[in-house]
C-alpha positions in Angstrom: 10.6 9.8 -22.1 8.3 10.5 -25.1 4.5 11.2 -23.1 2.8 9.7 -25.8 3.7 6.4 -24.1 2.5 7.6 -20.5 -1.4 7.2 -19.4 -2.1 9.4 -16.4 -4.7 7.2 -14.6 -7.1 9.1 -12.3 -9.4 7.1 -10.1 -12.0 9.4 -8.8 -15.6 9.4 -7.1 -17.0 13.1 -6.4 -14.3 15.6 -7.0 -16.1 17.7 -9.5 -14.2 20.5 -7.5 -11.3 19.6 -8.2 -11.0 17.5 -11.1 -10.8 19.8 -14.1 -8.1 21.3 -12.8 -6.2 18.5 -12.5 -6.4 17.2 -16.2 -6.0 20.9 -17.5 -2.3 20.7 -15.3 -1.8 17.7 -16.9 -2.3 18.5 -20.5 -0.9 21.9 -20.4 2.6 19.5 -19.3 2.2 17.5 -22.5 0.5 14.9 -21.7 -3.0 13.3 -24.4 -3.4 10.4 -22.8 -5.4 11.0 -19.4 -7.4 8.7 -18.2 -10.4 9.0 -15.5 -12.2 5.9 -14.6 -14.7 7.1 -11.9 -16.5 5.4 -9.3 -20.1 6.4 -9.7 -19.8 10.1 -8.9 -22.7 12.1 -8.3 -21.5 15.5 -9.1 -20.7 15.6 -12.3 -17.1 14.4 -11.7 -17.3 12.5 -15.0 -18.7 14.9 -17.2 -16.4 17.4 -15.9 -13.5 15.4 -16.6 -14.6 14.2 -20.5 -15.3 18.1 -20.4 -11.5 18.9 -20.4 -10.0 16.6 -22.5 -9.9 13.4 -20.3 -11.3 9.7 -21.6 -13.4 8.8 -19.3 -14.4 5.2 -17.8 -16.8 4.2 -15.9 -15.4 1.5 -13.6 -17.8 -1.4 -13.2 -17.5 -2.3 -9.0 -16.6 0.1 -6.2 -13.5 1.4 -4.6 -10.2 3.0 -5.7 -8.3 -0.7 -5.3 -11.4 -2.0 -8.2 -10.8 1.3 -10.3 -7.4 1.1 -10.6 -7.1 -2.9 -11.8 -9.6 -2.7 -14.1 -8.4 0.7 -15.5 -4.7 -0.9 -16.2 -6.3 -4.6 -17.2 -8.4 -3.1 -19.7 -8.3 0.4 -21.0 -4.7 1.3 -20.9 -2.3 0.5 -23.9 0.5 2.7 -22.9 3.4 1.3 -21.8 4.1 3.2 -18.4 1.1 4.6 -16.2 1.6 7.7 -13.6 -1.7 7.4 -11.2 -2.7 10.0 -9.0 -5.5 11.2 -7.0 -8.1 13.6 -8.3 -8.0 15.9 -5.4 -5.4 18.4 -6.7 -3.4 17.4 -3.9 -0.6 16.5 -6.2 1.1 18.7 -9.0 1.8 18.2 -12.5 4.9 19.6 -12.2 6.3 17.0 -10.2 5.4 14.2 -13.7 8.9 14.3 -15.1 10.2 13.8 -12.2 8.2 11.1 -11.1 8.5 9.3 -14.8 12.6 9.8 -15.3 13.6 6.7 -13.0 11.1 4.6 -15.2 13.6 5.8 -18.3 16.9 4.2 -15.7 15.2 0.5 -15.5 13.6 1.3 -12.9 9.7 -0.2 -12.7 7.8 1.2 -9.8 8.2 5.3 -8.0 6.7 6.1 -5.4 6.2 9.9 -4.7 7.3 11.0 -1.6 4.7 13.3 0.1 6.6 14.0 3.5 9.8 15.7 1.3 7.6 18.7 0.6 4.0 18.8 2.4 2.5 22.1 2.4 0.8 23.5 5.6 -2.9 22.1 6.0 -2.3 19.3 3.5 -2.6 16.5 6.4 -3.2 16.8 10.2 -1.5 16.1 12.4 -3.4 12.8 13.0 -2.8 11.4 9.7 0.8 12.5 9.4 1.1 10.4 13.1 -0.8 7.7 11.1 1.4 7.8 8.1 4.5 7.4 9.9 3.3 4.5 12.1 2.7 2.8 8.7 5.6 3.3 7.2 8.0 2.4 10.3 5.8 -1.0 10.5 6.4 -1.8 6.6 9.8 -1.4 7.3 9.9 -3.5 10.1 7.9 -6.0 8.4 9.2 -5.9 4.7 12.4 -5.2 5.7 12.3 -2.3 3.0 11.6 1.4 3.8 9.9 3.1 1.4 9.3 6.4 3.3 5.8 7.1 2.2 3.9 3.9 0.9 0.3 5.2 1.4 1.1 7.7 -1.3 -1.0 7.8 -4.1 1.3 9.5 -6.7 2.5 6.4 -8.5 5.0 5.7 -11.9 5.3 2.4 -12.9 5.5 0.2 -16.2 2.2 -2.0 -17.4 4.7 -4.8 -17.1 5.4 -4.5 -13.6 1.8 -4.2 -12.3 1.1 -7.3 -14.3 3.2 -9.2 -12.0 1.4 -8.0 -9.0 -1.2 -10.0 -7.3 -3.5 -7.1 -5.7 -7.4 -8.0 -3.6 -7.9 -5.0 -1.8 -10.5 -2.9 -3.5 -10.1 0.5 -1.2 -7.6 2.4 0.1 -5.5 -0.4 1.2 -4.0 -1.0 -2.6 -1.5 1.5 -1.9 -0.4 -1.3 0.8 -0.5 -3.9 -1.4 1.4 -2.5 -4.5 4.5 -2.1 -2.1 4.2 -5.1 0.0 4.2 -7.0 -4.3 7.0 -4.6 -4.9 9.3 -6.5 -1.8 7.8 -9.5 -2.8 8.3 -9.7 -6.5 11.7 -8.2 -6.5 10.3 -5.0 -8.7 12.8 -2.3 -8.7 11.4 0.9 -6.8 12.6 3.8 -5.8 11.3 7.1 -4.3 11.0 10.5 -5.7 10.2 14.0 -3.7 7.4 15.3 -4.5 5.0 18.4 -3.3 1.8 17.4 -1.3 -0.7 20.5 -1.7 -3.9 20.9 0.3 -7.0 20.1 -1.1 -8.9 23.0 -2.4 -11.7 24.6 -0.2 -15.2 22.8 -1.1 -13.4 19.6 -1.8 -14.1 16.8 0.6 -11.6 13.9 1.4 -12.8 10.3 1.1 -10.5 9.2 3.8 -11.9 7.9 6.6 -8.6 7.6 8.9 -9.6 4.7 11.6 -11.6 2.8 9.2 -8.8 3.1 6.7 -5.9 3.0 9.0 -7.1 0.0 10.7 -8.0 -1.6 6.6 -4.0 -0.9 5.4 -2.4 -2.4 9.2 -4.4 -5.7 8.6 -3.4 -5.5 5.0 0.2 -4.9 6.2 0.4 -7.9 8.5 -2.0 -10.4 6.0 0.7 -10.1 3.3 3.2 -10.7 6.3 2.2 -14.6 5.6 3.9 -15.0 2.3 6.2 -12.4 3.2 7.5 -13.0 6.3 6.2 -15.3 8.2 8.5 -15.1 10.3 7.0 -11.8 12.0 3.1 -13.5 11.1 3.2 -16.5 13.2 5.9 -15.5 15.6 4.1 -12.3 16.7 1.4 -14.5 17.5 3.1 -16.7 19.1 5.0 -14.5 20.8 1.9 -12.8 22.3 0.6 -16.1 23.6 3.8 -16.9 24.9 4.1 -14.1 27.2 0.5 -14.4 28.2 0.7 -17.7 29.2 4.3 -17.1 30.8 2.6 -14.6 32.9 -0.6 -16.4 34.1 1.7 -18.8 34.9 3.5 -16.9 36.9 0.5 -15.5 38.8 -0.6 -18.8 39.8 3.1 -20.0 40.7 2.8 -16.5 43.4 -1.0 -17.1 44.4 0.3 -21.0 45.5 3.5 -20.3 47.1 1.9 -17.4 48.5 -1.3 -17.9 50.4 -2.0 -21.7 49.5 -4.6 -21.0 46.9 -4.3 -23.1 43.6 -5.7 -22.1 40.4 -6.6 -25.2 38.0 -8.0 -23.7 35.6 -5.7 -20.9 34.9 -2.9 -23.0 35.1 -4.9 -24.8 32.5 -4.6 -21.7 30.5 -1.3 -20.9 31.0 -0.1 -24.2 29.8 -2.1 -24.2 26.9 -1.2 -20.7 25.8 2.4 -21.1 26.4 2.3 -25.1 24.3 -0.1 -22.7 21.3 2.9 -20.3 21.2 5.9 -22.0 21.0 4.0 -24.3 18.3 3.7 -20.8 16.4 7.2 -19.6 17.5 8.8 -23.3 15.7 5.9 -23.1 12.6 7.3 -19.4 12.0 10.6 -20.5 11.7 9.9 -23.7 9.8 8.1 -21.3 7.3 11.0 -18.6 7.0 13.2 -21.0 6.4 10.8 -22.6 3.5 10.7 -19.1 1.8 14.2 -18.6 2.1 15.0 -21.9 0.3 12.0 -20.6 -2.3 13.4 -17.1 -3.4 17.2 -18.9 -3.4 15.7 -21.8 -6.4 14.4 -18.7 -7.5 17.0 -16.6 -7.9 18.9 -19.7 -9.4 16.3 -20.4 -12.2 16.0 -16.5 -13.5 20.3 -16.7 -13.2 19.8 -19.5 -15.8 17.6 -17.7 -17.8 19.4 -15.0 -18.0 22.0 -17.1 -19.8 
């Protein structure tokens, strides 16, 4: 792939440790085009950046999700983008490989941080995290992407121009794979090396805030998805609970005479909620079924 038609896109807000390093790597591997948009950094992250050879944006709202839209939307021309983090947690070494399955057709790579993570470069906490993630995209999306909260990214303008992405934090990571299942973008996933971050560099992670941001992510995209899982979790849930109030009461009566009207009044309505949800969950999947099949057919046509 000739690098003159690669942007490395770099969201950042206050790694002025870190970031000169990380566009140095990257232009010592061949690559002009580097692109910072920052976040309002009040360390000189910016000026550091321009400093060593990078353009430099400053993005116009808040959070990495805001950055990296409006970076691809409206200041990048090149036709395939590798995004990263500005922590030095990621190596330039690892761009070719990251960028050759864009050259095979492929349109989205995810870099896979678990193939190679260095000692200290995520506790133990966040690995436990990361892989409670990943197992529930799976089961969800039915795809398994082995590391979808990575942030080392390759993929064509094209592609992200198909994606519909809200989230505006740390939860676009989420997004960009859930549109990957969803608009039938061909991804694949590459090994990479996850480094840690440099002493003096603080993280901008905040695992339960975050962690709790990317599960709701997870299951809100489930409704277009597979709502299958959306509404029949729910109405699973409800389901049991009523089952099981109802069974209480069923005991208490039998038992020792004592009736319980209102919680049979609960039980009821729980258990008539969550077979409505159980019936509207399979109504649904079958709807999306019959959507991505008149799909299928009409780009079969096309293709003509």
């Amino acid at each position: 792939m000739d690098y003159d038609d690669v942007c490395i896109l770099i969201p950042t807000y206050n790694e002025a440790e870190t970031i000169g390093d990380v566009v140095d790597d990257f232009r010592e591997e061949g690559f002009e085009n580097v692109l910072v948009i920052d976040g309002g950094s009040e360390d000189g992250t910016a000026e550091l950046a321009e400093e060593h050879g990078a353009r430099v944006v400053m993005q116009s709202g808040s959070g990495k999700g805001q950055a990296i839209r409006e970076a691809v939307e409206y200041h990048v021309d090149a036709p395939y983008i590798l995004m990263l983090d500005g922590d030095a947690t990621y190596r330039a070494a690892d761009a070719e490989a990251m960028l050759a399955p864009l050259d095979e057709g492929y349109e989205h790579v995810i870099g896979d941080r678990f193939a190679d993570m260095r000692d200290g470069a995520m506790t133990r906490f966040n690995q436990f995290g990361n892989r409670v993630v990943n197992r529930a995209f799976a089961t969800i999306h039915g795809q398994d992407f082995e590391d979808i909260l990575s942030g080392y990214r390759a993929f064509t303008r094209a592609s992200f121009g198909r994606m519909t992405l809200t989230a505006d934090g740390f939860g676009v990571e989420t997004e960009m794979a859930v549109e990957c299942v969803k608009r039938n973008i061909e991804t694949t996933v590459v090994p990479v090396s996850y480094l840690p971050r440099p002493s003096g560099s603080d993280t901008n992670l905040r695992p339960i805030r975050d962690g709790g941001i990317i599960f709701l992510e997870l299951y809100r995209r489930a409704k277009t998805n597979n709502p299958l899982f959306y509404f029949g979790s729910v109405g699973g849930v409800s389901t049991l609970t009523g089952v099981i109030i109802a069974a209480y009461v069923g005991i208490e009566w039998v038992t020792v005479r004592v009736s319980h009207e209102v919680l049979a009044v609960v039980a009821a309505f729980a258990v008539i909620v969550g077979v409505q949800l159980l019936m509207f969950g399979v109504l649904s999947d079958l709807i999306l079924s019959l959507h991505r099949d008149t799909l299928r057919k009409i780009d079969e046509e096309l293709d003509r």
